[in-house]
C-alpha positions, 0 to 999 in steps of 0.5 A: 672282446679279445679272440686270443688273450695273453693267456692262450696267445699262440707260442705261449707255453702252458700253464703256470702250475704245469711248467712250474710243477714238471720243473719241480717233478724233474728236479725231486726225480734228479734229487730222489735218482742221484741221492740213490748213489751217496753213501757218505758214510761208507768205508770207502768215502770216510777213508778219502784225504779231504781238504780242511775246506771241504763243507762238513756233511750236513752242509750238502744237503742245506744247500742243495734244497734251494739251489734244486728249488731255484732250478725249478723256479727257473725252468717253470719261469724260462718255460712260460717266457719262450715264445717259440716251440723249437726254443722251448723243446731246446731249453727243455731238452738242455735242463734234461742233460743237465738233471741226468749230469747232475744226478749222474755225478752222484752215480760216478763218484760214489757209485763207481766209487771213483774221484776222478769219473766223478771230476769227468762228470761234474767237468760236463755238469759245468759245461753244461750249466753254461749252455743252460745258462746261455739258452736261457738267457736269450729270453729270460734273464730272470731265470738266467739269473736264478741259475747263477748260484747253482752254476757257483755251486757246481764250480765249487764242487769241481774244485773240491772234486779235483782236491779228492782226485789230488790227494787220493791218486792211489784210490 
């Protein structure tokens, strides 16, 4: 008879349908919190000089649903990894900062209706991605992995942002 089985081992996390259930609550509050900035038919967006590169519209919200799902796959899957408390608090608060950065980009760019605030926010979501990646991946190289694509992403859209602010520096 085992008196501590895998299953409530001290350290280990809670279980599985509740880390990865709160990963996917803060990733649909953070889809659901920065979509309540983007007005991609306004005026204002339509007027901006865009690069022949930029992905048509449709093409966000494509691949924004499986990088959202592979952040919740990924903080369900760290979270049940980490045997340590301080380290998992310290994941849970770097995805926290990095949710709150990624829905904040949408707030800077389209709310404040300014290229180059959104540049200084996806500059910070990038750092931040890194530090998430790295924390990650001290226990748990799968999740770090799984991040990877949505780290890519970011990149991306720091370049694309900083095209905007290039070519409209009058707006």
């Amino acid at each position: 008879m085992k008196l501590i089985s895998e299953r409530t081992r001290p350290g280990k996390a809670s279980e599985p349908w509740m880390r990865y259930g709160a990963g996917a609550a803060a990733v649909a509050a953070t889809a659901v919190a920065g979509a309540g900035a983007v007005d991609a038919d306004s005026a204002w967006y339509r007027s901006l000089r865009k690069p022949v590169w930029q992905p048509p519209s449709w093409a966000f919200g494509v691949v924004w649903t499986p990088l959202y799902a592979t952040i919740a796959y990924a903080a369900g899957h760290a979270l049940g990894t980490m045997p340590d408390r301080r380290e998992r608090t310290r994941l849970t608060t770097s995805l926290v900062v990095n949710l709150a950065l990624n829905a904040g980009w949408n707030w800077l760019f389209f709310g404040l209706r300014s290229p180059k605030a959104g540049l200084a926010g996806t500059l910070l979501l990038n750092v931040s991605n890194a530090q998430l990646i790295r924390r990650t991946a001290r226990t748990d190289s799968t999740a770090a992995r799984a991040l990877l694509p949505y780290a890519g992403w970011c990149a991306f859209a720091t370049v694309l942002n900083a095209s905007l602010v290039r070519r409209n520096k009058t707006q």
